[in-house]
ROTIMI-207357 format. One record per residue (C-alpha): x, y, z. Coordinates in pm, whole numbers, padded with zeros to 5 digits, always signed. Example, Ala and Ser with C-alpha at 12.3 -4.5 7.8 and 13.67 -1.06 7.14 Angstrom:
+01230-00450+00780+01367-00106+00714
***
This chain:
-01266+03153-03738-01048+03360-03946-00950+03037-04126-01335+02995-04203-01350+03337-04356-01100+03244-04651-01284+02945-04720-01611+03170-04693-01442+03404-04960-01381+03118-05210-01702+02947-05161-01930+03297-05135-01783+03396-05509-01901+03112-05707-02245+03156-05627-02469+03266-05906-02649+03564-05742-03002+03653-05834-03069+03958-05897-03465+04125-05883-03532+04455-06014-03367+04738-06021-03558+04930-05717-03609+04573-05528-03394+04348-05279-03149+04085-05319-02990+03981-05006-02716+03686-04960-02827+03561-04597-02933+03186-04703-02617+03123-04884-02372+03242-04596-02599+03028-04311-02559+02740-04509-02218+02779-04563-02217+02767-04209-02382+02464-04144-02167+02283-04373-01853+02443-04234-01986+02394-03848-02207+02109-03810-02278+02248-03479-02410+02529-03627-02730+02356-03741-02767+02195-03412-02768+02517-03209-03026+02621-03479-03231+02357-03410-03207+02440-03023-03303+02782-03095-03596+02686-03271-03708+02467-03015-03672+02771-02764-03827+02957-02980-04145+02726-02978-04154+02765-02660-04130+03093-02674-04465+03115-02844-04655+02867-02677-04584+03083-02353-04933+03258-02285-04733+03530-02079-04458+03662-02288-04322+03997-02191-04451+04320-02411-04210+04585-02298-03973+04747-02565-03672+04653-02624-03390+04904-02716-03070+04752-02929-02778+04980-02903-02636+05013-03263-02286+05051-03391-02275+05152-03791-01865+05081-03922-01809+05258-04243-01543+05044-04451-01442+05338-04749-01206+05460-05027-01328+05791-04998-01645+05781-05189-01980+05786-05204-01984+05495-04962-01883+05742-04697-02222+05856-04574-02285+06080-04370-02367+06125-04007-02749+06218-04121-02790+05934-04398-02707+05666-04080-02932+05888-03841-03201+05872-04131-03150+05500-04127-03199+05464-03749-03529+05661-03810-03622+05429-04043-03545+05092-03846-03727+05252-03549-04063+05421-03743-04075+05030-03934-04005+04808-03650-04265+05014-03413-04549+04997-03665-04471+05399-03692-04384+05406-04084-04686+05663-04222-04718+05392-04507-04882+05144-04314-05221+05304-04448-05142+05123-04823-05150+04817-04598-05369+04551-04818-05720+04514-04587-05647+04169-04501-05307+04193-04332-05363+04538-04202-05502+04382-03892-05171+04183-03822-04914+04458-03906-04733+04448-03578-04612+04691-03353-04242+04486-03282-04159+04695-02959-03845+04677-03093-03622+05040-03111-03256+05101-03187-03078+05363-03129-02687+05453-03198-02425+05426-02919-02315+05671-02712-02026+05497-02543-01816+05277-02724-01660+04955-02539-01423+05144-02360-01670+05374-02192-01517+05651-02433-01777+05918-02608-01893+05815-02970-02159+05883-03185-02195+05544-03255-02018+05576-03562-01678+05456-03691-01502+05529-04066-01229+05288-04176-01067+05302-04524-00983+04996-04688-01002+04847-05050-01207+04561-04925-01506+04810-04921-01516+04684-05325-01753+04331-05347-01740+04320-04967-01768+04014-04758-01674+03901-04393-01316+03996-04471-01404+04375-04481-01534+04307-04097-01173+04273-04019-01041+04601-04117-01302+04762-03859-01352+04509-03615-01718+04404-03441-01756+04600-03110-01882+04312-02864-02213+04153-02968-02343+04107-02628-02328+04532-02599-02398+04624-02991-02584+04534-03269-02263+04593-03576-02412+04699-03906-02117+04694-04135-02151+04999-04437-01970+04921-04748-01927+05017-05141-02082+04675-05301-02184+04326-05173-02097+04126-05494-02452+04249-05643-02665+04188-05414-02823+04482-05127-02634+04241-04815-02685+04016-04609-02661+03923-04213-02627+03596-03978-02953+03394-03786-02837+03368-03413-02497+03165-03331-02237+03116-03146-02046+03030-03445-02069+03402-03613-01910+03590-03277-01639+03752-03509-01852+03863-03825-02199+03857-03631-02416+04198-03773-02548+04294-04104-02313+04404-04402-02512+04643-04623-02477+04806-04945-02453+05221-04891-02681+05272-05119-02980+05051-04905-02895+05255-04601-03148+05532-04555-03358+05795-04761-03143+06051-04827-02770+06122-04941-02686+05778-05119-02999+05575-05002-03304+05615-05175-03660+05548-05010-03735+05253-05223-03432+05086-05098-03438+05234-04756-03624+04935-04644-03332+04654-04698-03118+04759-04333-03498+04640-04203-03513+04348-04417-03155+04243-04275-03211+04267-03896-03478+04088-03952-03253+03804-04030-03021+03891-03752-03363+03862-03523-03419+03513-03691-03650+03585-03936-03619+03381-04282-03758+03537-04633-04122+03448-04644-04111+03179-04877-03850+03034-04653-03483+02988-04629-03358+03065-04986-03215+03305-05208-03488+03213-05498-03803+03385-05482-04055+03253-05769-04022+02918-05756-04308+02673-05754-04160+02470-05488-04138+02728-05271-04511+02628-05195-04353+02384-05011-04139+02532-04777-04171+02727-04470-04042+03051-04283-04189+02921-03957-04441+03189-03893-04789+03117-03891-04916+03392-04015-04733+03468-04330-04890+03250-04597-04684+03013-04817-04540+03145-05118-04311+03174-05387-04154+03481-05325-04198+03828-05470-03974+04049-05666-04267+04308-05756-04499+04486-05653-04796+04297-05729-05072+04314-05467-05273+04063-05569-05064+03799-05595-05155+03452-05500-04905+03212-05552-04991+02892-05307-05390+02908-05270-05387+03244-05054-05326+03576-05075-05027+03678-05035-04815+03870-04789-04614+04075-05080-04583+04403-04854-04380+04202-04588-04038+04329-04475-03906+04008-04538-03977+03967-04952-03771+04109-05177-04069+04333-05340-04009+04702-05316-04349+04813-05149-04262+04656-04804-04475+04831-04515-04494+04578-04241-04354+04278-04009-04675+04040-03889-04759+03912-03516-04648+03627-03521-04288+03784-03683-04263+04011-03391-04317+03720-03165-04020+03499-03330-03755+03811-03313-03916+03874-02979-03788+03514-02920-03427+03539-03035-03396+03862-02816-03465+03652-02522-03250+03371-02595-02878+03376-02479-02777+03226-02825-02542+03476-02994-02631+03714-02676-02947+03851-02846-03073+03884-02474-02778+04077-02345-02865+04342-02582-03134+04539-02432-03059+04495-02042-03080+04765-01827-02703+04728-01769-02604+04727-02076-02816+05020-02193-02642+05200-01919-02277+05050-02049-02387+05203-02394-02536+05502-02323-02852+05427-02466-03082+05422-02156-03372+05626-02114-03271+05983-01942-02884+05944-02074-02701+06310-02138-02507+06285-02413-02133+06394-02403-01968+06650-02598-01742+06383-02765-01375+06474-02869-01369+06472-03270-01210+06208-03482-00966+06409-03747-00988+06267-04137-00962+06430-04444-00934+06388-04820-00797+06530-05136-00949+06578-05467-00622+06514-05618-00327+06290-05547-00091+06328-05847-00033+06724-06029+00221+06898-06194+00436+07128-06010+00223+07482-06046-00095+07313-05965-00338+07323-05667-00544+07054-05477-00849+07082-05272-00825+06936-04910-01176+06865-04795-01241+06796-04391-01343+06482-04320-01393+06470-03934-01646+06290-03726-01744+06205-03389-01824+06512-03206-02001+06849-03257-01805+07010-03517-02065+07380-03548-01792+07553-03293-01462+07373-03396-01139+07513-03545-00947+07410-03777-00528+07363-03796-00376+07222-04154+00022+07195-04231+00073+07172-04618+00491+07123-04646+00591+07237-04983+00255+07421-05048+00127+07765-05053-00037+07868-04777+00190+07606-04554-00100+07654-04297-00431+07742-04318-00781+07788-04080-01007+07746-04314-01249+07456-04315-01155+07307-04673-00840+07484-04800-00672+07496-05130-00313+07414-05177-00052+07569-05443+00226+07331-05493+00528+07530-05657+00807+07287-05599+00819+06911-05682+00842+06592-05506+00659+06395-05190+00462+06552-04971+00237+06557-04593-00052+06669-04498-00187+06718-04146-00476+06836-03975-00581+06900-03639-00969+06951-03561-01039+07077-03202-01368+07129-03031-01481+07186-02680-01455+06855-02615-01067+06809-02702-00872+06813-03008-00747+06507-03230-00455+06513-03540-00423+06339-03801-00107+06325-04095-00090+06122-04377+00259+06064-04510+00304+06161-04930+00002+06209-04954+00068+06457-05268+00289+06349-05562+00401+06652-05736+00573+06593-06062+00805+06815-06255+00679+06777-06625+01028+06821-06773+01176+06582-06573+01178+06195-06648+01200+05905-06905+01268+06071-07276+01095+05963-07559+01140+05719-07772+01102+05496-07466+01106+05168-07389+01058+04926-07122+01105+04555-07092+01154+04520-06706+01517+04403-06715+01582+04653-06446+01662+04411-06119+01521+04703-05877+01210+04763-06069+01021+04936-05969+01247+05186-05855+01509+05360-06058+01819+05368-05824+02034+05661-06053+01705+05859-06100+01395+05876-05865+01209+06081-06166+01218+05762-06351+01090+05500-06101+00749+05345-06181+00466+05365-05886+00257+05007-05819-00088+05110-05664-00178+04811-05458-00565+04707-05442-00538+04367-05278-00254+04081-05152-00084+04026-05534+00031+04365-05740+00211+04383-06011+00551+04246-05922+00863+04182-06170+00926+03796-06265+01139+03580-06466+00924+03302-06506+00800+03408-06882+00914+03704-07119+00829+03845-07439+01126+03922-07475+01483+03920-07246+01457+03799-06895+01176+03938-06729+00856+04085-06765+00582+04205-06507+00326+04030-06373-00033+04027-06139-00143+03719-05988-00534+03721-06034-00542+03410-05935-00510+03485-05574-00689+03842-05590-01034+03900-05500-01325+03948-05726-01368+04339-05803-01050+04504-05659-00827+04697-05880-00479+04698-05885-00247+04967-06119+00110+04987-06216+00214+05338-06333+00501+05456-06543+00748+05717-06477+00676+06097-06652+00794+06092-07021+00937+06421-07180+00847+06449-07539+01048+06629-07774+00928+07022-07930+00934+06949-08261+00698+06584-08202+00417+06538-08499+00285+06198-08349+00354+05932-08136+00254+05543-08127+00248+05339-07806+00234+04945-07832+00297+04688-07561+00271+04310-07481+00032+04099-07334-00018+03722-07212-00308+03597-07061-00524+03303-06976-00847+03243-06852-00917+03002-06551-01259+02925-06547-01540+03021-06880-01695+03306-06663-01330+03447-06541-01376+03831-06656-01047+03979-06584-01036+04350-06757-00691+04558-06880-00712+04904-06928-00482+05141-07021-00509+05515-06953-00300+05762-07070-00238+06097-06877-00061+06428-07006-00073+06629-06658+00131+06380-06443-00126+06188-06364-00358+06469-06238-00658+06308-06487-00672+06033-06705-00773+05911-07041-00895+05550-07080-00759+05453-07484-00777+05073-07426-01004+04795-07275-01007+04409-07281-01176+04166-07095-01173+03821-07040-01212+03590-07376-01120+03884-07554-00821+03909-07338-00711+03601-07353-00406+03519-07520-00377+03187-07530-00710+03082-07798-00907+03086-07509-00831+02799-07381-00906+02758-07004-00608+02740-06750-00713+02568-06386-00394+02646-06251-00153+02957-06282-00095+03063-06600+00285+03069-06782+00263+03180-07141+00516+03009-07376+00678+03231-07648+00361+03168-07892+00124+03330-07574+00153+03670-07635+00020+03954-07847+00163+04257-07922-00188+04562-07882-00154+04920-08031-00299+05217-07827-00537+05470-07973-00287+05761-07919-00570+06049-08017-00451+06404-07891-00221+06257-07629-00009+06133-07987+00145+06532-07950+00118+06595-07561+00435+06718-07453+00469+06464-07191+00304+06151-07087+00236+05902-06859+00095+05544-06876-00176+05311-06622-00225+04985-06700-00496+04902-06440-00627+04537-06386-00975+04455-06205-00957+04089-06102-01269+03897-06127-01192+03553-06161-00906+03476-06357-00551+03380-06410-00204+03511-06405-00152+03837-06676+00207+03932-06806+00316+04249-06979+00615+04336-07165+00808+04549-07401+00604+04846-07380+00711+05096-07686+00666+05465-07744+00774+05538-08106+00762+05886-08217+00797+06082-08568+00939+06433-08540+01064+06685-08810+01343+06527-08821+01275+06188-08861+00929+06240-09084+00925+06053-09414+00699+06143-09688+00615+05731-09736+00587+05668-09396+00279+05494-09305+00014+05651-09131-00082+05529-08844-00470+05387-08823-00685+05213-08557-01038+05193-08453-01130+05194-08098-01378+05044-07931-01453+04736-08123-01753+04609-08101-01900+04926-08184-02066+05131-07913-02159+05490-07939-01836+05608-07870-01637+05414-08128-01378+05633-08311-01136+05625-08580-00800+05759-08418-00544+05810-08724-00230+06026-08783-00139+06228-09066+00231+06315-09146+00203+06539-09420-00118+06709-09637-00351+06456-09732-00651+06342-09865-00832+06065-09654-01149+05865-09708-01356+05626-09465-01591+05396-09665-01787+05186-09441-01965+04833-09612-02152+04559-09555-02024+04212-09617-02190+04200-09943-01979+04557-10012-02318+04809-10001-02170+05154-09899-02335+05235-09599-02093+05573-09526-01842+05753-09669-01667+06055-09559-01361+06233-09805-01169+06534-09629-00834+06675-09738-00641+06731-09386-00338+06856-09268-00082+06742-09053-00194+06627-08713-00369+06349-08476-00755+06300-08508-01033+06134-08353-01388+06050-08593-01681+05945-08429-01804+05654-08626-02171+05788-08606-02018+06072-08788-02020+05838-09055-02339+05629-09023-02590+05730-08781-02759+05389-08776-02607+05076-08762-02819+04731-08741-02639+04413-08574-02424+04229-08776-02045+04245-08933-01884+04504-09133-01571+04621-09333-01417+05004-09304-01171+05060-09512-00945+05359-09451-00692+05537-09723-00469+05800-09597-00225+05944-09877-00299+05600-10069-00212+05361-09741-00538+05172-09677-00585+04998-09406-00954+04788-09353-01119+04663-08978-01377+04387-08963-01621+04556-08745-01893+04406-08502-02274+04586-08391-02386+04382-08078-02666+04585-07917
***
């Protein structure tokens, strides 16, 4: 199985999603089952046996009209964000799956006359776990951090694994699903490892992250896992003509193309049709039909994927979801994060509680903070004075009536002395065998922040320059995660007047929609907060002319370009760090080398050295500025043209000494589309950019 999920990963991410409006629904359940089927030719055939029990099913005069309960298992895959609901957004959820799927939802009055008399009462509830598969208490929650969270798939199952399908319906919580709301798996035996929905935070309830025009999706998605199909049939592409044609084998949901609005009226294959249905992607959805219910009725009385397992007595009783059960006061789960991870020595970081799973109103709280002030503290969410430098734990224990649980997290909190590390000038080529630690000197060790299998690793299979250089295999990272590689503090000298930071760069697409994206920040409180000054992705990344590479990338010596960072007030900071953070999406092997911090102090200033110039971004967006340098009194002017050399601005401004940022709407408030010259003259240097408008 675990070998299908790899080739799921490759196949999943060259799909062209599609993507409705903003507020509606775009779910990824017909491209995963077919994957299926063409992975596991069994897999269609036990589809095809459902169906045929499901036919049955409905042909049975006597089927059974009692209500079935579905215990319910939510696994929240996080990095500490947003995507970390909380306990009331999933319990909002649940409310929501139980007021829609019992006909309940107050919104079934906007129910268009002629389906209001087939909006179905499912007899279908859910409600969250109150035993896990041990028999221990839970709330029917579990948190997990992992990176996989970003562009999800089956893979971020893994990292919190299903809790048996025959006892729990899984619904897997996550930060993205590769642009689309989720998606979930029809009834199989093939799915037993990844079986459940995986859902987008933000399409999980009403409140907190979830919004109620999206709270409808988690709905949309058990209906797949109930065997339901999108109303126009088994497709991801809602709107086409042909869709006439196909079928989502209920008989009382007319044939259409699909819906992405909200448009009543719509009649699309001869009829009316169904647009409020839980299973369109519009974003007024209000109701399942009969003959829906009946089909998911169906699959929860078929032993295929052990839908009918679900809701028996037993295993209500195994779950703690039968009728009468007294929940447990359930020993709490200890977690907790930090607002900060990187400071300067004389600095303080927030620690915020994170804990779970069990009444928390009564509890009491027990941090350890080595190397801070207070080293132990009561309070709920304490603040932490870090006086001294270097590595440090954390830990919490949470205790409630029910028991108490710990939790420590190993350096946790990097605290940096600012006078300590790298001087400048500095430069860096990666010759260093150990990279990246500094053996004679911690203080000037780099730090590689891992977001998926392949960081940034030293190699001596290409150079700018000497033996080595570093280097992040994209190739074999998935879409969307981030990986960063972090220099050592750098002490600048008292009597600095500017600074000028250049590095190389080789790169090479793989495929023409490979998006790859460098930045580089630039930090002057160790790290504590950072300050994006460049950004390049994909074409204009590439290195190499742009032409496509299908396997890895080496550059030869011609392959690389030398880029110049927009310095602005961190061109005087009196110390400095550097990110250079990649997000892979597609694309090839990058290298970097010979990074450079020049400086000019008092001592080294010449009255004919050349300022230093750039414009950043390019193409122009509202936030494009002219980041320039002066070394001594001047007079500078910005004249920007047209190609046929009309003045559209010009600014003149005797300055002094120093590093300055100028908003280009500073000089032109209004600039069409097209190409243009500015031409800059600091102390007689001029210096002229070919700027682009794109809007």
């Amino acid at each position: 199985m675990k070998n299908f999920i790899i080739t799921f990963l490759i196949i999943l991410f060259s799909i062209s999603l599609l993507y409705s409006q903003e507020e509606g629904l775009s779910c990824l359940t017909s491209q995963v089952n077919k994957i299926m089927e063409e992975k596991y030719p069994m897999y269609k055939t036990e589809r095809e046996n459902l169906e045929k029990e499901t036919q049955n099913y409905l042909n049975n005069p006597n089927k059974s009209d009692v209500v079935y309960v579905i215990p319910i298992v939510f696994h929240i895959v996080h990095k500490y964000g947003s995507e970390n609901i909380s306990k009331a957004q999933i319990e909002d959820a649940v409310r929501i799956l139980n007021e829609d799927f019992r006909k309940l939802n107050t919104d079934t009055n906007n129910i268009v006359a002629a389906f209001k008399s087939i909006a179905a009462d499912s007899k279908i509830e859910f409600r969250l776990a109150q035993l896990d598969p041990d028999g221990n208490c839970t709330e029917g929650i579990t948190r997990v951090y992992s990176e996989l969270t970003v562009n999800a798939d089956d893979n971020a199952k893994y990292v919190d694994p299903i809790w048996p399908r025959n006892q729990y319906m899984n619904i897997w919580v996550v930060k993205s699903v590769s642009g689309a709301a989720g998606y979930a798996y029809y009834p199989s035996s093939w799915s037993d490892e990844v079986d459940g929905v995986i859902i987008n935070h933000e399409y999980v309830g009403s409140i907190g992250t979830g919004s109620a025009t999206r709270s409808r999706a988690l709905t949309h998605e058990i209906g797949h896992s109930l065997n339901l199909s999108h109303t126009w049939g088994n497709s991801n592409d809602p709107g086409l003509e042909d869709n006439c044609n196909d079928d989502d084998g209920v008989a009382d949901t007319p044939n259409t193309i699909g819906w992405t609005t909200c448009l009543l009226s719509g009649t699309s294959c001869g009829s009316l049709d169904n647009v409020q249905n839980y299973m369109e992607y519009s974003y007024c959805t209000r109701m399942y039909t009969t003959g829906q219910k009946a089909r998911m009725r169906a699959a929860l009385e078929s032993s295929t994927a052990s839908r009918s397992s679900l809701w028996q007595s037993s295993n209500l009783i195994a779950t703690g979801t039968n009728d009468g059960y007294v929940a447990q006061a359930c020993t709490p789960l200890a977690d907790f994060s930090i607002n900060l991870n990187n400071i300067c020595y004389g600095n303080s970081v927030q620690y915020s509680d994170l804990s779970y799973n069990g009444d928390l109103s009564q509890a009491t709280w027990s941090w350890s903070f080595p190397g801070g002030n207070p080293s132990t503290s009561s309070d709920v969410n304490p603040t932490v004075l870090y006086n001294s430098f270097g590595n440090f734990d954390a830990s919490l224990t949470v205790t409630n009536q029910a028991g108490s649980a710990q939790i420590t997290k190993t350096s946790i909190i990097n605290v940096f002395d600012n006078t300590l590390g790298e001087e400048a000038p500095f430069s860096y080529g990666f010759e260093n065998s150990s990279f990246p630690i500094n053996n004679s000197d911690a203080n000037k060790s780099w730090d590689v922040v891992l977001g998926d299998s392949y960081p940034f690793q030293r190699n001596t299979s290409a150079s700018s320059s000497g033996s080595a250089s570093v280097r992040i295999r994209n190739y074999g990272n998935a879409e969307g995660t981030i990986n960063s590689l972090l220099s050592p503090n750098i002490v600048m000298p008292s009597n600095l007047i500017s600074s000028l930071l250049t590095f190389k760069v080789a790169y090479a697409k793989k495929t023409s929609t490979s998006s790859d994206n460098l930045k580089v920040y630039l930090s002057s409180n160790c790290g504590q907060t950072w300050g994006i000054r460049y950004s390049r992705t994909g074409t204009s990344l590439s290195t190499n002319g742009g032409a496509l590479v299908s396997n890895t990338f080496t550059p030869n010596s011609s392959q690389w370009r030398e880029e110049t960072i927009t310095m602005s007030t961190f061109a005087t900071a009196p110390n400095l760090r550097i990110k250079f953070e990649i997000t892979s999406n597609g694309g090839n092997y990058l290298y970097i080398d010979d990074i450079n911090l020049s400086i000019v102090t008092s001592d080294n200033k010449l009255d004919n050295l050349e300022p230093y110039v750039d414009v950043f971004p390019n193409p122009i967006t509202s936030e494009t500025k002219i980041a320039y340098s002066v070394y001594k009194n001047s007079e500078i002017q910005f004249i920007l043209t047209d190609l046929t050399g009309r003045i559209l601005g010009k600014y003149l401004q005797k300055q002094a000494v120093g590093n300055y940022d100028f908003n280009l709407n500073n000089l032109v408030s209004e600039i069409p589309n097209g190409v243009y010259i500015l031409t800059t003259n600091i102390s007689g240097f001029t210096k002229s950019f070919r700027l682009v408008n794109v809007k």
